[in-house]
C-alpha positions as CSV (number, residue, x, y, z in Angstrom):
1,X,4.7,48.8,-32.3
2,X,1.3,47.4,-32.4
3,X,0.5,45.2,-29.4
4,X,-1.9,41.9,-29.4
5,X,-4.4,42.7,-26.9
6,X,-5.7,39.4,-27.3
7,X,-6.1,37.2,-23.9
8,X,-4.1,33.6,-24.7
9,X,-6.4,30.8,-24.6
10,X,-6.0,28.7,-21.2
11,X,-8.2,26.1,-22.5
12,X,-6.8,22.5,-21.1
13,X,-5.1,20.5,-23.5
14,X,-7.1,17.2,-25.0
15,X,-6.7,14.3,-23.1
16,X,-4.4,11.6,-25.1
17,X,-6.8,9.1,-26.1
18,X,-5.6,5.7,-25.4
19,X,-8.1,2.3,-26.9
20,X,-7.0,-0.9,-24.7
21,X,-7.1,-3.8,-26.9
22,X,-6.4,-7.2,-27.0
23,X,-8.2,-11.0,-27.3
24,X,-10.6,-12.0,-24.6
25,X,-9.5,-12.5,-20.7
26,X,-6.1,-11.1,-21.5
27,X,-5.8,-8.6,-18.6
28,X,-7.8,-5.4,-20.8
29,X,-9.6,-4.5,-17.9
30,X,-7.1,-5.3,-15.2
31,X,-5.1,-2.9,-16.7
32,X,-7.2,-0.1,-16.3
33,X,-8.0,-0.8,-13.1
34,X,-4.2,-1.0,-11.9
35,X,-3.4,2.5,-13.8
36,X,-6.4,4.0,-12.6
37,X,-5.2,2.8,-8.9
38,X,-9.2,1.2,-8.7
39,X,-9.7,-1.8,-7.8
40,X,-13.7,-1.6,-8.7
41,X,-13.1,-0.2,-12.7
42,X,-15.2,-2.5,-14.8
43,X,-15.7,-6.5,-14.2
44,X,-13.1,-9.0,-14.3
45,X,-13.7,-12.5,-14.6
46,X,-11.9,-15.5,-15.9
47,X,-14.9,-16.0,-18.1
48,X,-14.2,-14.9,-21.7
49,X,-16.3,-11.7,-22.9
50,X,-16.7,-10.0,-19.8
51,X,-16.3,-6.6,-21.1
52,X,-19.0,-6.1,-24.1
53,X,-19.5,-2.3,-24.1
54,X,-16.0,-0.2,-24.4
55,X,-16.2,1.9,-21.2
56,X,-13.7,5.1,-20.7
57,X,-11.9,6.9,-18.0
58,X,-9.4,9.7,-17.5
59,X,-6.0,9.4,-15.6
60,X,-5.6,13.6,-14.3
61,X,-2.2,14.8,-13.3
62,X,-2.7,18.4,-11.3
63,X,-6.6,17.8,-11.7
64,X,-6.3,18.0,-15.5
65,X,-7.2,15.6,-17.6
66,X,-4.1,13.7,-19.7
67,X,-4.7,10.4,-20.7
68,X,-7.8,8.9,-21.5
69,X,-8.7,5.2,-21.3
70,X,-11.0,3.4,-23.4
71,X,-11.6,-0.5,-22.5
72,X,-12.4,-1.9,-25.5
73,X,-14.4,-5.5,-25.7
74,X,-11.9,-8.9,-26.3
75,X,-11.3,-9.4,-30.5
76,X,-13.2,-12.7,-30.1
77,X,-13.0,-13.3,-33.8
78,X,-10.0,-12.0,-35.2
79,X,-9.7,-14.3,-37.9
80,X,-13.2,-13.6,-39.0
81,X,-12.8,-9.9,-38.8
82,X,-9.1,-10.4,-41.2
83,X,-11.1,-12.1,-44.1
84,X,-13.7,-9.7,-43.9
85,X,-11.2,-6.9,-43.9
86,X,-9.4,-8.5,-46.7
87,X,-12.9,-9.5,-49.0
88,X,-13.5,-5.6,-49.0
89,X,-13.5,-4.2,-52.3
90,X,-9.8,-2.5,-52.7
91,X,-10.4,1.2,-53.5
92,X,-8.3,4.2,-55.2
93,X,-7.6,4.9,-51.6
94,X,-6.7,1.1,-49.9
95,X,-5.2,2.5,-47.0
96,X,-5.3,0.6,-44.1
97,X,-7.7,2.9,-42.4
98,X,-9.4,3.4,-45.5
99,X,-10.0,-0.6,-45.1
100,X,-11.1,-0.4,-41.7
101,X,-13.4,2.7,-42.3
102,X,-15.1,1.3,-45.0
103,X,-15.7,-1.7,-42.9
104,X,-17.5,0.4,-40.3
105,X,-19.7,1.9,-43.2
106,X,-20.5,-1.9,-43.8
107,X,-21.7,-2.4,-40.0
108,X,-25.0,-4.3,-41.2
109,X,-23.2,-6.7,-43.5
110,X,-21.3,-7.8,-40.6
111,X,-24.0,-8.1,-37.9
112,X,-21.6,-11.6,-36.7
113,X,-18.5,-9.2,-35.7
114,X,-20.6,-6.8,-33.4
115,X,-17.8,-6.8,-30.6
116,X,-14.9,-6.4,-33.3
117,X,-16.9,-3.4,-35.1
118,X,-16.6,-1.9,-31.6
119,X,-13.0,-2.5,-31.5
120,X,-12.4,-0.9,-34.7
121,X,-14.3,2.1,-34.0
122,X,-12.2,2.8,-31.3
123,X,-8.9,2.1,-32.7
124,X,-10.0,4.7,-35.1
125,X,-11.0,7.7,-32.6
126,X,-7.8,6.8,-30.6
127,X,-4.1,8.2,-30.3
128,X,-2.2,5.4,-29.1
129,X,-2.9,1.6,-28.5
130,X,-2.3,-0.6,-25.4
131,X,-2.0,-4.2,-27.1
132,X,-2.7,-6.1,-24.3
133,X,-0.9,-9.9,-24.1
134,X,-1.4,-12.6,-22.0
135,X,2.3,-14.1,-21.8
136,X,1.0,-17.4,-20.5
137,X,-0.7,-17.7,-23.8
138,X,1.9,-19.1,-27.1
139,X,1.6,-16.9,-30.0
140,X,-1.1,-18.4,-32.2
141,X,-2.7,-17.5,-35.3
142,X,-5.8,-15.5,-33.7
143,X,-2.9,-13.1,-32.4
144,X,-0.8,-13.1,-35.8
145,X,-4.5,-11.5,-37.1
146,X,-5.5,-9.5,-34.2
147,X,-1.7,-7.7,-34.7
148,X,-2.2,-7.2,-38.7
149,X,-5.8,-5.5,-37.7
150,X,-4.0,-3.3,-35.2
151,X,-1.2,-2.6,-38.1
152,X,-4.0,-1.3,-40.7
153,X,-4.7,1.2,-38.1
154,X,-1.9,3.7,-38.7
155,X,-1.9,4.2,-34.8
156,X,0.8,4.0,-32.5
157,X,0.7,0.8,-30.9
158,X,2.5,-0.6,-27.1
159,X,2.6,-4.2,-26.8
160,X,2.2,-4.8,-22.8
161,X,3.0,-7.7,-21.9
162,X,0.8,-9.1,-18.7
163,X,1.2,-11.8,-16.3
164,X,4.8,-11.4,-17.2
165,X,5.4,-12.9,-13.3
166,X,3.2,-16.4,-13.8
167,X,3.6,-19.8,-15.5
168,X,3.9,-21.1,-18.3
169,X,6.0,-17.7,-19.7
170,X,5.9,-17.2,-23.6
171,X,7.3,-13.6,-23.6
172,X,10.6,-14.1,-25.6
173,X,8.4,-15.6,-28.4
174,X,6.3,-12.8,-28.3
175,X,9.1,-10.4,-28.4
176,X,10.6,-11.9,-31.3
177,X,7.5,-11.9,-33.3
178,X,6.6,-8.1,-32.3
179,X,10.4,-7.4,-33.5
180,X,9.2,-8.6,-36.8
181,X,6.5,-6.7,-36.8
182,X,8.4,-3.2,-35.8
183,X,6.3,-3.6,-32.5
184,X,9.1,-2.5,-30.8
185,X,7.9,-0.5,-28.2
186,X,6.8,-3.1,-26.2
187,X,6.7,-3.1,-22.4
188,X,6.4,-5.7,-19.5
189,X,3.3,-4.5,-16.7
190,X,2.3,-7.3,-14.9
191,X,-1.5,-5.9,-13.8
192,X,-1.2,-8.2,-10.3
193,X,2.6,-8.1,-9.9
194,X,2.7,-3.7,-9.8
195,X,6.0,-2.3,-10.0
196,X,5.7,1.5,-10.1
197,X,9.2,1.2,-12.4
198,X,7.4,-0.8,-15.1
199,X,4.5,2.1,-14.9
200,X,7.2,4.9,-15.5
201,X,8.7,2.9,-18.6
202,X,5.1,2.7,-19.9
203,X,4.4,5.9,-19.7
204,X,8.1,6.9,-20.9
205,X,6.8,4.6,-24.3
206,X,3.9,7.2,-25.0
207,X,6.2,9.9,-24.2
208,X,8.5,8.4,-27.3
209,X,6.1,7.8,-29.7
210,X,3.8,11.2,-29.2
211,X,6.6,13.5,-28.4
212,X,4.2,16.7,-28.6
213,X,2.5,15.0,-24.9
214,X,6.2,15.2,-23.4
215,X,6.1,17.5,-21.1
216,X,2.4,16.2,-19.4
217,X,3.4,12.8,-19.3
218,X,6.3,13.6,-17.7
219,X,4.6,16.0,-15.2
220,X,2.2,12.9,-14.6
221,X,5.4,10.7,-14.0
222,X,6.8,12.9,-11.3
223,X,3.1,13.2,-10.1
224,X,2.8,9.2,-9.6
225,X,6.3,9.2,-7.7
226,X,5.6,11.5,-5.3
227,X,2.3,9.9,-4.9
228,X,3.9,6.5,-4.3
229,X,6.1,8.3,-1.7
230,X,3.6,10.4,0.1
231,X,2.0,7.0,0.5
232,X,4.7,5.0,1.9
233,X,5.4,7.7,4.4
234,X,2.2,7.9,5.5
235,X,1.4,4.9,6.0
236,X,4.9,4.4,8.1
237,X,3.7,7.0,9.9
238,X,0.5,5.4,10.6
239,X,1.9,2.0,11.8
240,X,4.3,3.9,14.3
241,X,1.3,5.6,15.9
242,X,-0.1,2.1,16.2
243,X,3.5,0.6,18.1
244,X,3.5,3.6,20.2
245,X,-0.1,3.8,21.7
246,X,0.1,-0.2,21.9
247,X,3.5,-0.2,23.3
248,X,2.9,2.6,25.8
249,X,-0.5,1.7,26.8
250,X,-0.7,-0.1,30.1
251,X,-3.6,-0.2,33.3
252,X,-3.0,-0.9,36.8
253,X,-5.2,-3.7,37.8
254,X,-6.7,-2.6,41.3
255,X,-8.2,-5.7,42.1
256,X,-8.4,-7.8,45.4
257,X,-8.9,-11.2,46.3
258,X,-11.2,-13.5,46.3
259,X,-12.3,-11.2,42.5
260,X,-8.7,-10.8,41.4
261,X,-9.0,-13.4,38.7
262,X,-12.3,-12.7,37.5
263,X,-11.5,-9.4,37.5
264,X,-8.0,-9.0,35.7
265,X,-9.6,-11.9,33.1
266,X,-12.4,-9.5,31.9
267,X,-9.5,-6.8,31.7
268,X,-7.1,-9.0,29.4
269,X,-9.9,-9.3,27.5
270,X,-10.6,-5.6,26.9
271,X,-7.3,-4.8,26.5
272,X,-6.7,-7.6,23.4
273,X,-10.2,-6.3,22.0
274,X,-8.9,-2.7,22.2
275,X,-5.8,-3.9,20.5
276,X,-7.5,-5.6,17.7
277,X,-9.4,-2.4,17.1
278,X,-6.3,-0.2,16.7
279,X,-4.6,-2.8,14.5
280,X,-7.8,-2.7,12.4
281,X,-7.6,1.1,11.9
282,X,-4.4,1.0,11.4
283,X,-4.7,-1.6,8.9
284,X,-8.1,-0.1,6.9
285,X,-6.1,3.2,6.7
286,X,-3.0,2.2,4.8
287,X,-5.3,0.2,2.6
288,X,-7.3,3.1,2.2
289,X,-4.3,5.3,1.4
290,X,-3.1,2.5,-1.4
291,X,-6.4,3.1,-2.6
292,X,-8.1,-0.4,-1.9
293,X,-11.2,-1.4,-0.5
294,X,-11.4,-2.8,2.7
295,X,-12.4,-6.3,1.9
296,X,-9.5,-6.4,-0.5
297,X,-8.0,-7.6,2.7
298,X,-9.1,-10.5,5.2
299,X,-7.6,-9.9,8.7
300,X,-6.9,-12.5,10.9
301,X,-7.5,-12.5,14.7
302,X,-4.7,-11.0,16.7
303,X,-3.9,-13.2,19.7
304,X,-2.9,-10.7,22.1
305,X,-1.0,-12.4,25.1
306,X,-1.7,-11.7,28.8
307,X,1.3,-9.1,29.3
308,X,1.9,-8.6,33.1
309,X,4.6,-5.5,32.9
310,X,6.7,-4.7,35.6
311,X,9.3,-1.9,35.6
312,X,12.8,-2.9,35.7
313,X,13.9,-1.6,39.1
314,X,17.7,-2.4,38.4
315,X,18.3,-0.4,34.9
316,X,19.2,3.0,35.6
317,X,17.5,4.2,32.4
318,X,14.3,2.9,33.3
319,X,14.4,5.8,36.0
320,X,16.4,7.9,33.8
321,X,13.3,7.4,31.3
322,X,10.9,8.3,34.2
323,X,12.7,11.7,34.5
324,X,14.6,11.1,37.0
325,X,18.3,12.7,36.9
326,X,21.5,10.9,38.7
327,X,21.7,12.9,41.9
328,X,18.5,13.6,42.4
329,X,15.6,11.3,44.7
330,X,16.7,8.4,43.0
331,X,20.3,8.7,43.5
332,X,19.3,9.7,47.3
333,X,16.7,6.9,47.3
334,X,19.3,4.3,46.4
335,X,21.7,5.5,49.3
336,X,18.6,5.4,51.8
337,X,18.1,1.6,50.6
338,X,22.5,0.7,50.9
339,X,22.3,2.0,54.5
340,X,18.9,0.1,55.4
341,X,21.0,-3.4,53.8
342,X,24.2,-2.6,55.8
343,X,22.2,-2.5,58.9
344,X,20.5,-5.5,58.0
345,X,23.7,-7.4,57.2
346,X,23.1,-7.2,53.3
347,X,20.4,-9.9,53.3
348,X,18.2,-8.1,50.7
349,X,21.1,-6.0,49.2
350,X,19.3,-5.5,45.9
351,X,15.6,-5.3,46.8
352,X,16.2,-2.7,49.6
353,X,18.1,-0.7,47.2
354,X,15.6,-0.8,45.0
355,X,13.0,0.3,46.9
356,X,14.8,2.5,48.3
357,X,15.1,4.0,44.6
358,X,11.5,3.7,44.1
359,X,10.9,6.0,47.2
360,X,13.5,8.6,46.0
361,X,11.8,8.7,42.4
362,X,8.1,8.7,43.7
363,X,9.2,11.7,45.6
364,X,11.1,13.5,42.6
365,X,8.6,13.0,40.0
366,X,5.5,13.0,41.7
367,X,2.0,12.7,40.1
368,X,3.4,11.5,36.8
369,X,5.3,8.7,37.6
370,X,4.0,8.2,41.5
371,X,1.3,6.0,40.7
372,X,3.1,3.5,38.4
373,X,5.6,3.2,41.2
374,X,3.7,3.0,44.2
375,X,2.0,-0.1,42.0
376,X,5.1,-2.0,41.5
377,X,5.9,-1.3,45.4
378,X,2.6,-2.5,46.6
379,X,2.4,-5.6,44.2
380,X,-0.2,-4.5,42.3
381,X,-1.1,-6.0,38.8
382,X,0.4,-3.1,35.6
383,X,-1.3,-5.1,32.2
384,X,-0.2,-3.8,29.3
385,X,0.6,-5.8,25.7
386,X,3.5,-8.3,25.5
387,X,6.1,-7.7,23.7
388,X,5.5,-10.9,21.4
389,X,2.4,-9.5,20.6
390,X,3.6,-6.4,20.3
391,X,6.5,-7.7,17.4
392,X,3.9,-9.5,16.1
393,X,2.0,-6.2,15.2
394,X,4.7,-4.5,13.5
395,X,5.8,-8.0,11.3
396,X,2.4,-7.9,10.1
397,X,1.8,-4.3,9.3
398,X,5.3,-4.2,7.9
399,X,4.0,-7.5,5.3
400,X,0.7,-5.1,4.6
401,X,3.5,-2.6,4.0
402,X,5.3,-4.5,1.3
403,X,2.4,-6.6,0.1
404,X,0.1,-3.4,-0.5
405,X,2.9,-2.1,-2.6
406,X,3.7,-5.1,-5.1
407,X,-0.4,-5.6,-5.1
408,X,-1.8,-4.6,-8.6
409,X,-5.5,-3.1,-8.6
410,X,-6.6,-6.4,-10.5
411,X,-5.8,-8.7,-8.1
412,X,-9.1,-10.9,-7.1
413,X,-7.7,-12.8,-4.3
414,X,-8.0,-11.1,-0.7
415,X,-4.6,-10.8,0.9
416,X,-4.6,-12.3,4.2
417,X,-2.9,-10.9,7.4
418,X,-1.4,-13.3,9.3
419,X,1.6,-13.7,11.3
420,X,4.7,-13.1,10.1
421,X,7.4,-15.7,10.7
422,X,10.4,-12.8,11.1
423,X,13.2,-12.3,13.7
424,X,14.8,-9.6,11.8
425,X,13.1,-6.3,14.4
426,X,15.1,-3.1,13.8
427,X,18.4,-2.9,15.8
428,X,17.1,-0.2,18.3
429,X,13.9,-2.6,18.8
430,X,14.4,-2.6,22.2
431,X,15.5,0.5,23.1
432,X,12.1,1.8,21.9
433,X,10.0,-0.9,23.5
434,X,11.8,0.2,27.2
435,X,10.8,4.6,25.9
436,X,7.2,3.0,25.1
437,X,7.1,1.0,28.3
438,X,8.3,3.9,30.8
439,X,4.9,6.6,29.1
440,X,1.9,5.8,29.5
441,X,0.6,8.9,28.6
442,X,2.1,8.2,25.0
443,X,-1.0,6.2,24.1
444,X,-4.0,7.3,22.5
445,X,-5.8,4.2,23.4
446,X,-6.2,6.0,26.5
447,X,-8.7,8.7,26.1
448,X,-7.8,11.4,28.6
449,X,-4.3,11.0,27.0
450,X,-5.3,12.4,23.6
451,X,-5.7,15.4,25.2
452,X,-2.2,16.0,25.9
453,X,0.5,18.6,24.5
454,X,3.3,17.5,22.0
455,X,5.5,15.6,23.7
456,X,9.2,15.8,22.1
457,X,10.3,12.6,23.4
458,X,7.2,10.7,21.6
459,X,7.5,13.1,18.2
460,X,11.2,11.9,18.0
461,X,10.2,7.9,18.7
462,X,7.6,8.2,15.6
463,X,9.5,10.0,13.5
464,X,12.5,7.1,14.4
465,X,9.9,4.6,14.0
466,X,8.4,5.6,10.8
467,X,11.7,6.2,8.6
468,X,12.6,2.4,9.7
469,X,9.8,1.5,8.5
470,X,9.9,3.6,5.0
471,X,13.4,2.3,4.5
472,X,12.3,-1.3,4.2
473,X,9.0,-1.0,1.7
């Protein structure tokens, strides 16, 4: 039996080429930009004409090309460019493309339809059209043309229907006229208003009307899901490293008088400038992750509060979360503080057992812990970020959260971080605020701290943070 020695071709498939047509300031070049996840693709402006010149791009799924985008000018004459269709001379051969060909051959007898010649070359050279519509806009006759052009095509054709979110809403009339017209594979994708659902069923459209691209589209379907989801994740992840080294940061203040106020002043005011500067990389990186640009979004001054922290000497955990183990210093600490009372006649019951407490854990846990303790015995000052300010943080990266992923790449209005009026904080919020509060070495914001070894304890608290925060965008 003969064998073919021939090597098989592992040339890449053509890209699907895809024109994106429609009338003027309908949302052509918005929708590239949201399915190309760039928010700099082109111009957009609410001035008609914007796009003269049909620009292209390529959409890749496992760094191979498989749809191509062509941005085609606005059909600002539709109704000039039906009559001249229709005045052509009808041939042997008066197909529509034969119509729309011959008009091409014709360019210098229609030097008036410049931007519609370009529109019609392009529906030509193309696989599939994108009919873009405007939904705010009632059907009119310059559509009822633009739609008979796009029929003479012999093209398979998607009606997307934009703005599908904003007011006044003219869908259902477009719907039934498309009907009519055996448009019927027409989809809602609002270009501001992104839903990754509305992507898949436009994508699942091409996959029904060129059923030989099946199998890539749907690899690029799956491709943009786990996309979406390595997103969300990371970014979670991201804002939980920003509660943690905020939460767990805090300073003792080792000031004196008469400079005590001067002195713990300047340091509130490092400590809210340091604050504002993680919140800001926090904040750049999830919008870099989404794929904006960092002036997409206008951040607002965080008013970190002056957050005087002092450990809770009565809650067991507290010293539980300091290491400390029931029966051990603590335990003995406490007894050493019951029997100083009793001889006192239990005038200070609760103070002396606390210090007494304090004693037994500075001598348990030493060098770790000692120094925060010894502070709270000696009165000294322990600054660290209030715990408004600290919910405040994660209400407003949890609205970047949710905002970022409903934000279409054609948005032109900044989003604007400001505080979130919310009282709904996870269940466990304060659980993890007292973990945060009893380890200071959690924080990054601390430098010598980022050269610690993985800590278990924190791993576990991001991790917990983090999937909170995935379930709810």
């Amino acid at each position: 039996m003969q064998v073919d020695s021939r090597p098989v071709s592992t040339a890449p498939r053509a890209p699907i080429k895809i024109a994106i047509v429609g009338h003027t300031n309908v949302g052509k070049t918005s929708l590239m930009r949201t399915l190309l996840r760039d928010s700099r693709f082109g111009e957009v402006s609410n001035h008609p004409g914007t796009t003269r010149h049909v620009e292209a791009a390529t959409i890749l799924c496992r760094e191979q090309p498989v749809i191509e985008l062509h941005d085609t000018p606005g059909l600002e004459d539709s109704i000039g460019l039906r009559s001249a269709l229709e005045e052509l001379p009808a041939g042997r051969d008066d197909t529509g493309q034969a119509r729309l060909r011959q008009f091409v051959a014709r360019a210098d007898d229609f030097e008036a339809l410049d931007q519609e010649l370009k529109v019609v070359r392009q529906l030509l050279a193309s696989d599939l059209l994108f009919y873009v519509i405007d939904v705010r806009e009632p059907l009119v006759g310059k559509y009822r043309d633009e739609l008979y052009v796009l029929s003479l095509a012999g093209r398979a054709v998607i009606p997307v229907l934009n703005f599908i979110h904003q007011f006044p809403n003219h869908s259902m009339q477009w719907r039934d006229y498309l009907g009519q017209l055996n448009f019927h594979a027409q989809v809602q994708y609002d270009t501001v208003v992104f839903r990754l659902e509305d992507e898949k069923r436009l994508f699942q459209k091409i996959q029904s009307l060129l059923g030989e691209h099946y199998d890539r589209v749907q690899q690029l379907i799956d491709e943009r899901h786990a996309q979406a989801l390595q997103i969300r994740r990371a970014s979670a992840a991201a804002v939980a490293e920003l509660i943690i080294n905020v939460g767990s940061y805090r300073k003792t203040l080792r000031s004196v008088e008469p400079a005590r106020a001067a002195i713990e002043s300047n340091e509130i005011s490092a400590l809210q400038d340091l604050t504002r500067q993680a919140e800001q990389a926090c904040s750049r990186q999830i919008i870099r992750l989404h794929r904006f640009a960092p002036d997409d979004v206008r951040e607002a001054f965080l008013p970190v509060q002056d957050g005087s922290w002092k450990l809770d000497l009565f809650d067991v955990n507290t010293l539980r979360a300091f290491g400390v183990e029931a029966g051990s210093g603590a335990a003995k600490g406490a007894a050493v503080g019951a029997v100083l009372d009793g001889l006192t006649g239990f005038i200070s019951l609760g103070a002396a057992a606390a210090t007494g407490a304090l004693a037994g854990a500075i001598f348990s846990t030493g060098a770790r812990y000692g120094r925060d303790l010894q502070a709270a015995m000696t009165g000294k000052r322990t600054l660290c970020v209030d715990e408004p300010t600290l919910r405040l943080l994660w209400l407003r990266q949890l609205q970047l959260l949710t905002d970022l992923g409903s934000r279409g790449h054609a948005m032109q209005g900044q989003m604007q971080m400001t505080s979130v009026d919310a009282s709904d904080l996870p269940k466990a919020w304060s659980q993890w605020l007292r973990q945060m509060r009893a380890n200071a070495h959690w924080s990054d914001l601390i430098p010598e701290n980022r050269k610690r070894s993985a800590d278990p304890g924190r791993e576990a608290l991001a991790d917990a943070l983090a999937e909170h925060l995935f379930a709810q965008v």
